[in-house]
N, C-alpha and C positions, 0 to 999 in steps of 0.2 A: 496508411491510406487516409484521405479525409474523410470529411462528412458523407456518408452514405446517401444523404436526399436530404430533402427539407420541406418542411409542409408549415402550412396554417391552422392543422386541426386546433380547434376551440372545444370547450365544454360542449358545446349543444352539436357537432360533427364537423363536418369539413369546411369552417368558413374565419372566415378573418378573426383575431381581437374585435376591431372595430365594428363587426356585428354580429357577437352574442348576444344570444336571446333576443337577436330583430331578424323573424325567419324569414327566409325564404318560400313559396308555397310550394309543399313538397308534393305535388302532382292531386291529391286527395283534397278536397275541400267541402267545408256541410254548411249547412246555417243555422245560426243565432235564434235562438228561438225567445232568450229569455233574459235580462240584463238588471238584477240588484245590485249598486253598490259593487263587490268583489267575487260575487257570485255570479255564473254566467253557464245560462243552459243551453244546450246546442244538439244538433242530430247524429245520432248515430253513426260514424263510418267504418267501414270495415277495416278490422285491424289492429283498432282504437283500446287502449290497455288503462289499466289503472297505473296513474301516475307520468303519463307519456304527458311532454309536454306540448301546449297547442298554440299556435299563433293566431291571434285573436283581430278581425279587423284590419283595415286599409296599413293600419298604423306598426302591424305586426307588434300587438301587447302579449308579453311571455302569458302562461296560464298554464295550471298543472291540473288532468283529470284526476277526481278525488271522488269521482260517485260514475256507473252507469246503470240506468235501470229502465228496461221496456224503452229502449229504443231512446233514451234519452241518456246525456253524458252531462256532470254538472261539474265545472270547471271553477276552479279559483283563480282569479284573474291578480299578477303580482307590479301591476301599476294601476294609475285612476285611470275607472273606465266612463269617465265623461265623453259622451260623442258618440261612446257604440251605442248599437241599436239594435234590436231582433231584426232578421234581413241579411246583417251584412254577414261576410264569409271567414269562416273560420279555417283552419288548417292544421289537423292535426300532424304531427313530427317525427311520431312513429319513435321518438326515443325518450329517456328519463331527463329529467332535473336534474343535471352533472355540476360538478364545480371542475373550473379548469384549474391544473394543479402544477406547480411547475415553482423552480428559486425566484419566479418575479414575487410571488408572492409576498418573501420576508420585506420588511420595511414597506409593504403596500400599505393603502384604505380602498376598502370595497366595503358595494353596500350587500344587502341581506340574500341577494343571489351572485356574489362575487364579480360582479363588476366592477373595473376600478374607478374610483370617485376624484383621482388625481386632475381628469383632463374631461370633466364631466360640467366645467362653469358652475355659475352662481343657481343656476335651477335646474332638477332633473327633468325634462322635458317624457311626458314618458313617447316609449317607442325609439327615444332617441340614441344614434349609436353613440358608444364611450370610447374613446379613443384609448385612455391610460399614457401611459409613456411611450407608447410607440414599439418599436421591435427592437430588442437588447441582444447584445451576443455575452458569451461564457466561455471559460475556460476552458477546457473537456479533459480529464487525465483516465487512460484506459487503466482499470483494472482486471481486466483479462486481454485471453491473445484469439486470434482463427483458430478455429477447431477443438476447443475449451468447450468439454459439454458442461451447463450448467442447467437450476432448476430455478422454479420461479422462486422470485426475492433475492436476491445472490443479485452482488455487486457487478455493473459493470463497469461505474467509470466514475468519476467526480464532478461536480461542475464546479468552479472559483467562482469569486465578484460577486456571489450573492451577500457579502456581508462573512460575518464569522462565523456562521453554520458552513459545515461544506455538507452541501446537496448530494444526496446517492442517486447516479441513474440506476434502478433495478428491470431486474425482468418483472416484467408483469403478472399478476395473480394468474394463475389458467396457461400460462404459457413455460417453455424451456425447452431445450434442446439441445444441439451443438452452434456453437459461435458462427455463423457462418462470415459477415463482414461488421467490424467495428470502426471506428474514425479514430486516428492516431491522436496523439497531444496536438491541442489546437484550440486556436476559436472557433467559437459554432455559433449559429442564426439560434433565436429563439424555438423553439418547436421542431428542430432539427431533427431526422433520423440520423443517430449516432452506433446504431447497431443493428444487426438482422439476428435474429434467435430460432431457430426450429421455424425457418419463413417468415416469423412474426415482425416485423419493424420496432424498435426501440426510440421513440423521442425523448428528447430532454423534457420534455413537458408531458402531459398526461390529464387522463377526466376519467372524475367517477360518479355514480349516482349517489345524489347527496342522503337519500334515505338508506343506501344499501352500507353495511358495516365493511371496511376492507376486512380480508380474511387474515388470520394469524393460524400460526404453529399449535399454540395454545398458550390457555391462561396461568401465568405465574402463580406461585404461592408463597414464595417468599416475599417478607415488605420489607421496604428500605423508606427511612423518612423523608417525605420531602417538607425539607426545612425553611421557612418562608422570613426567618428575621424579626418577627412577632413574638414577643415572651408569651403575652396571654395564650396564643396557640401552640407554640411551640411547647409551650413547658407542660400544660392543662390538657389542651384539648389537638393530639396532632394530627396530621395525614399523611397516611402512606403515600408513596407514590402510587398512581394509578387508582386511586379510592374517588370515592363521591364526597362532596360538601356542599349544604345549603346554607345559606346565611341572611335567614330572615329578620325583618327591624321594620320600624315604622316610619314617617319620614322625620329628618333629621338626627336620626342615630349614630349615621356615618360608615354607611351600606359603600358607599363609593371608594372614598377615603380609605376604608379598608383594603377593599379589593386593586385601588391601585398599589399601594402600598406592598402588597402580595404581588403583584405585575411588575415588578418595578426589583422586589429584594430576593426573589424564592431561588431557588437551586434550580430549576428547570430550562431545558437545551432553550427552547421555542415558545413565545405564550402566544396564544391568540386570544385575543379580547373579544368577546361578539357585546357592543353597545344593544339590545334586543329592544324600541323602543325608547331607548334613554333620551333626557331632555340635550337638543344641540348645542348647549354652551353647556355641561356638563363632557361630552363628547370632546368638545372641541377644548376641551381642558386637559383631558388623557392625551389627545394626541400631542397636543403642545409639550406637557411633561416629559410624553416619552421622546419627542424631538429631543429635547434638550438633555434629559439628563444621559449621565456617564455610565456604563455597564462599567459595574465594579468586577467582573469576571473579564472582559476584555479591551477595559477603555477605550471601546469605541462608543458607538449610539445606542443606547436601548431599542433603541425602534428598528434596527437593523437585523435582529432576530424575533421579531414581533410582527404579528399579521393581524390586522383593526378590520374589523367589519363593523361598521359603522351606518347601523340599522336607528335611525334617530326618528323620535315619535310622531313628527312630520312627514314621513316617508310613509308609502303605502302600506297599510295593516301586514298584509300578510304577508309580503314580503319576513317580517319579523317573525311569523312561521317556518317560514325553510331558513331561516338564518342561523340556527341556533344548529342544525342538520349540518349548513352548510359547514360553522364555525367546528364541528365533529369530526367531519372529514378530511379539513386540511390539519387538524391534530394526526389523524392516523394516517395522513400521507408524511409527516415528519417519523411520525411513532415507528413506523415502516422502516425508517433509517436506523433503528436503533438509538432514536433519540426521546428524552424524557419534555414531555410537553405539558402543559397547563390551557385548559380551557377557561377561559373567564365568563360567564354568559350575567348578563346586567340589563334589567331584570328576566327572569322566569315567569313574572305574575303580566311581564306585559304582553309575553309571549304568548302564557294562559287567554289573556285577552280580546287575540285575536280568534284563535279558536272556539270564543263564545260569539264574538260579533257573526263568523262564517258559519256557527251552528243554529246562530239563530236566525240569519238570511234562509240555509235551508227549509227551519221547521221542525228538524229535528227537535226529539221529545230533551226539554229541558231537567239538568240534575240539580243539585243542590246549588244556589246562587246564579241561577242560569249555566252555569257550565257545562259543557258535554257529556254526554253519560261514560264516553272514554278517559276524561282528564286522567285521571290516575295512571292509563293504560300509558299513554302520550308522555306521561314526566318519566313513566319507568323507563320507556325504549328509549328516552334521550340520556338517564344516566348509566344505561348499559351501557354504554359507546364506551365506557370509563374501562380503565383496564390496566395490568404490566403482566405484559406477555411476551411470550419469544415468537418473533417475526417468523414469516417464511423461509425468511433467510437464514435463519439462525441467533439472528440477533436478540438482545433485551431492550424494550422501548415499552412506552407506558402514555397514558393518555391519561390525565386527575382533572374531573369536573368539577368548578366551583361557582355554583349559582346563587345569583340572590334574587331573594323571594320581598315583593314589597306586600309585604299584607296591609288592606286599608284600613287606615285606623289602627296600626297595631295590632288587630285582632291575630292571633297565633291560631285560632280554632278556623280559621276561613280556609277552603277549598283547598287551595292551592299548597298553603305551608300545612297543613295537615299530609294532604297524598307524600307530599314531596321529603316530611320527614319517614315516612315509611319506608323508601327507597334510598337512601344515603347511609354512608357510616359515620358521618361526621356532622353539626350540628353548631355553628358558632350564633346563637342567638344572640339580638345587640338588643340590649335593656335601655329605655326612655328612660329611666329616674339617671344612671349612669351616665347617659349623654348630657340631661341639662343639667347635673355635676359636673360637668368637664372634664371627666373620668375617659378618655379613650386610650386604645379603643373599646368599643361599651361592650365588652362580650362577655354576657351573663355566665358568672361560673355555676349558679346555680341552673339554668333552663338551658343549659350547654350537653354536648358528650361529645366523645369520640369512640365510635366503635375498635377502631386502630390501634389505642394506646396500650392495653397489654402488648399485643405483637411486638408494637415499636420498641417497648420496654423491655421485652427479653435481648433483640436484637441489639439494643442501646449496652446492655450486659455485657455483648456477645463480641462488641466493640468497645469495650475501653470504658465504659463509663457502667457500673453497676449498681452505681447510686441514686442510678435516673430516677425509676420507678418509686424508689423507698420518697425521693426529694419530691419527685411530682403527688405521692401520698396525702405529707407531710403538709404541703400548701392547703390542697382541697379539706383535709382537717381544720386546720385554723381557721378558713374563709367559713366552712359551715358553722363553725363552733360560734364568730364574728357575727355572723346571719342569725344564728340563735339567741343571741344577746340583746341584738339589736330594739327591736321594739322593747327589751324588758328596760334599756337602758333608757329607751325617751320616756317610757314609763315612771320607773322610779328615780331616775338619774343614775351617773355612772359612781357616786361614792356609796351608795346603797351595796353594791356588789360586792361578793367577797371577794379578797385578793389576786387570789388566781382566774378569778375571771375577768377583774379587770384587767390581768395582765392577757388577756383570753383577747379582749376587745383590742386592747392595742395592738396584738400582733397583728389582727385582722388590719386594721390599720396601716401598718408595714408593708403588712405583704401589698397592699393597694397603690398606694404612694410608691414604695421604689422598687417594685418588681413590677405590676402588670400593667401601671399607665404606661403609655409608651408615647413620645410628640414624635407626630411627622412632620414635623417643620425644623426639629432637631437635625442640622448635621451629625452632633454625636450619638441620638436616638434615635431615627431611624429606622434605624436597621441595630439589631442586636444578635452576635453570633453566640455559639452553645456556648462555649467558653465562658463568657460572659454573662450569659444567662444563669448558670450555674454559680456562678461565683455572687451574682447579687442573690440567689434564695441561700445558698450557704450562709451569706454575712447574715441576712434576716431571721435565720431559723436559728443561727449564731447568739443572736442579740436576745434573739425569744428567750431561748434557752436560760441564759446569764440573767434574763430578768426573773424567770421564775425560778432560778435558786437564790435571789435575793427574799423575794417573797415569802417563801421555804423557809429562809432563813431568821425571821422574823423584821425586815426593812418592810416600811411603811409604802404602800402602792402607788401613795402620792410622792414619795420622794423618786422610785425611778417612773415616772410617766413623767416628771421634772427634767429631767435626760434629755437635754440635745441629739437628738436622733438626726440629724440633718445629712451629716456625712456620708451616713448610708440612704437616706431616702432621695441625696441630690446626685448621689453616683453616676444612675442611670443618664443623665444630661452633661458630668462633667469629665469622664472617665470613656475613652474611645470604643467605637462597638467590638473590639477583640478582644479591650486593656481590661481582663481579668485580676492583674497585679492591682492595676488603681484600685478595685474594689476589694481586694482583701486590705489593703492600707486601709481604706476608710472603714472598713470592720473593726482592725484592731483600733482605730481609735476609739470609737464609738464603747467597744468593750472596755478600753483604759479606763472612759470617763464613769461605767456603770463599777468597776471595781472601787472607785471611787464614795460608791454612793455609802451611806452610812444609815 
């Protein structure tokens, strides 16, 4: 049979794409009593809930309740509210801040309340409706038949065209039953009902409230790595799937550069990037990138499994509030699918930021640096959202948050990266002396961790490689031993040392040069797979080795630091990101030349 119905439902209820979040007055209307800035205080109406959202003014401005007290409701208003006034009439909407969720999504840009920014011109006008692309249709392939009782999350059907994710219709959280009509193979309108469940209607599309968590089966405890193409992180410091990572630095460290670099190479079904704040030619550099470049997993577009919410610091503050909620919830509408997703949030500190300007419109009693007395509360519930769990359905899908933190000035000890290390299991700190070295990417092995790494390391055992751990060791030794030297060496110089520490400092050395720098401007460096990775700490812990039984041996320190080491330090740039073999060649030779030494 075909499509069952078809509707328009949007995120905020029963109304077109073209106007979300520009409400309608839903019968109830109060008035404006009070207008700072992003702050707007209004009367009382019956009904009126925390977090409902309210249509603000002639112009219908989105706004979400965030306070009521003695008869007054204090609203955040999520565009400029130049023009409104005490007087004019509000309306509240009697429902939450939803994001509309649906396969338009993959390859979109929306801004910090999922609007699309496609068909939005050169200025966001606010109040103004966004058109996007208009109405798209989909493939539909049933996966069940009539009279099939199923339960909520359980597959109904597929959607095609969205790109190279194939989209799950599911039943709905709260809902199941018996099948009663589904829509055969076919095209369907966007927002189609394509099912009926226990009376409930099934659309291709769907909205959920951007603060509420969707529901799961429960939480996994198995980890599985997700591996991002990065030696410094992958070899040092890793993450699980579905784990937290913050990655704080000061500016010019290469906080961006990173995190595309991880959007661009990781193992993950779906990323969404949430820009929170970030500068517009920043922004508008990600997106370009991801146009362009090649999914090395499907040679199609990067950007074609990737959903940008593109919250840029010229846009309205708070909007970069619910964006980061927003950027949450279309992870766990993939996650849903059984699919491994990546949050990218860029930055967290600008995120912070707004919830100081709205706390101090309030009056609320100020914490440390002006921040809220909740901050802490605020970074934990956003990296809860994190997770690998088994769906509803049954499935396994995972949500891995990875935010960066701009602390100003560098400072590590300020508000933000202080709570925000409390709450994560992973921690790739970028070091300033390292960046204006030209060392990237700069991620301090020493002011680094990974909660993760044992786990992954048993697991790593448990598949095929049992050397992981001993090799990931093996690095962090040298590097400290390197670190320990170091001031003794500008100290006294490096011929002052005895032999095995000078051979101590070189390694440290080694390991820096052809294992952790990594260019991303490299075609061949890149991106570096485990194979590969493994194969250049081998050669270097290789070379270590063979230099300290020279030393042993009684060879002078300055004849092997004499050693052409090049072979193995230029591996990394000339030997492909899989060609393992290239880098044991240039091992053995490197070894030929120190058998050599006398």
């Amino acid at each position: 049979m075909g499509a069952v119905g078809a509707s328009s439902e949007t995120a905020l209820g029963a109304r077109s794409p073209e106007t979300a979040l520009r409400h309608e007055p839903s019968g109830q209307s109060c008035r404006i009593l009070r207008v700072a800035g992003p702050l707007v205080e209004m009367e009382y109406a019956d009904g009126t809930a925390m977090y409902d959202l309210v249509s603000l003014g002639e112009a219908g401005l989105p706004g979400e309740v965030v306070a009521i007290s003695s008869g007054t409701v204090t609203v955040q208003a999520y565009e400029y509210t130049g023009g409104l006034a005490p007087g004019d009439t509000a309306f509240p909407q009697g429902s939450p801040l939803s994001a509309r969720l649906g396969p338009q999504l993959l390859g979109g840009i929306f801004d910090g309340l999922l609007r699309p920014l496609s068909g939005a011109g050169e200025w966001l006008l606010p109040g103004a409706a966004r058109a996007g692309d208009g109405e798209r249709a989909w493939s539909f392939i049933p996966k069940t038949s009539t009279g099939t009782r199923i339960s909520e999350g359980e597959v109904l059907g597929e959607l095609r065209g969205a790109g190279p994710v194939r989209v799950q219709v599911l039943v709905p959280p709260g809902s199941g039953g018996v099948v009663e009509q589904i829509s055969a193979e076919g095209s369907v309108p966007q927002d189609a009902v394509v099912a009926v469940v226990g009376g409930t209607e099934v659309r291709t599309g769907t909205s959920w409230p951007v603060r509420r968590p969707r529901p799961v089966r429960e939480r996994s405890r198995d980890q599985e790595p997700l591996n991002t193409g990065q030696r410094v992180i992958d070899l040092l410091f890793p993450v699980a799937r579905g784990s937290t990572v913050a990655v704080p630095g000061g500016f010019g460290t290469g906080k961006t550069v990173l995190l595309q670099q991880i959007a661009k190479w990781c193992d993950a079904d779906v990323i969404v990037y949430v820009g929170c704040g970030e500068r517009g030619n920043e922004m508008a550099d990600v997106i370009t990138e991801l146009s362009a470049l090649e999914d090395p997993r499907t040679g199609g577009r990067l950007a074609d499994r990737t959903v940008t919410v593109a919250n840029t610091s010229n846009m309205p503050m708070m909007a970069r509030e619910a964006s980061i909620y927003t950027g949450a919830t279309v992870a766990e509408y993939f996650r849903d699918m059984g699919l491994d997703v990546v949050v990218i949030a860029d930055s967290t500190s600008r995120w912070a930021e707004a919830l100081r300007e709205f706390a101090s419109r309030t009056g609320a009693l100020p914490a440390e640096e002006g921040y809220p007395a909740g901050l802490a509360s605020a970074i934990a519930a956003f990296y809860e959202r994190a997770g690998a769990v088994t769906t509803l359905g049954g499935a396994r899908g995972s949500v891995t948050v990875i935010g960066a933190v701009s602390p100003p000035g560098g400072d590590l000890t300020e508000p933000v990266t202080a709570h925000t290390e409390r709450f994560v299991r992973c921690l790739w700190s970028l070091d300033r002396d390292l960046a204006y070295a030209r060392h990237y990417p700069a991620v301090s092995w020493s002011g680094s961790f990974s909660r993760d790494a044992a786990a992954l390391g048993a697991g790593q055992a448990a598949t095929g490689d049992p050397a992981w751990l001993t090799r990931r060791n093996r690095v962090a030794a040298l590097l400290d031993e390197a670190d320990r030297l170091a001031d003794l060496v500008d100290l006294i110089g490096i011929t002052a040392l005895p032999a095995q520490e000078r051979i101590s400092v070189l390694a440290g050395r080694l390991v820096r040069e052809a294992v952790l720098q990594q260019s991303a401007l490299s075609p061949q460096d890149a991106y570096c797979a485990a194979d590969k990775t493994a194969a250049l700490v081998d050669a270097v812990l290789a070379v270590v080795d063979r230099c300290r039984e020279l030393v042993a041996a009684g060879v002078p320190a300055a004849a092997v630091e004499e050693v052409d080491f090049g072979p193995v330090v230029r591996a990394r740039e000339e030997v492909g990101p899989h060609d393992a073999a290239g880098v044991a060649a240039r091992r053995e030779t490197v070894l030929a030349r120190l058998r050599e030494v006398r």
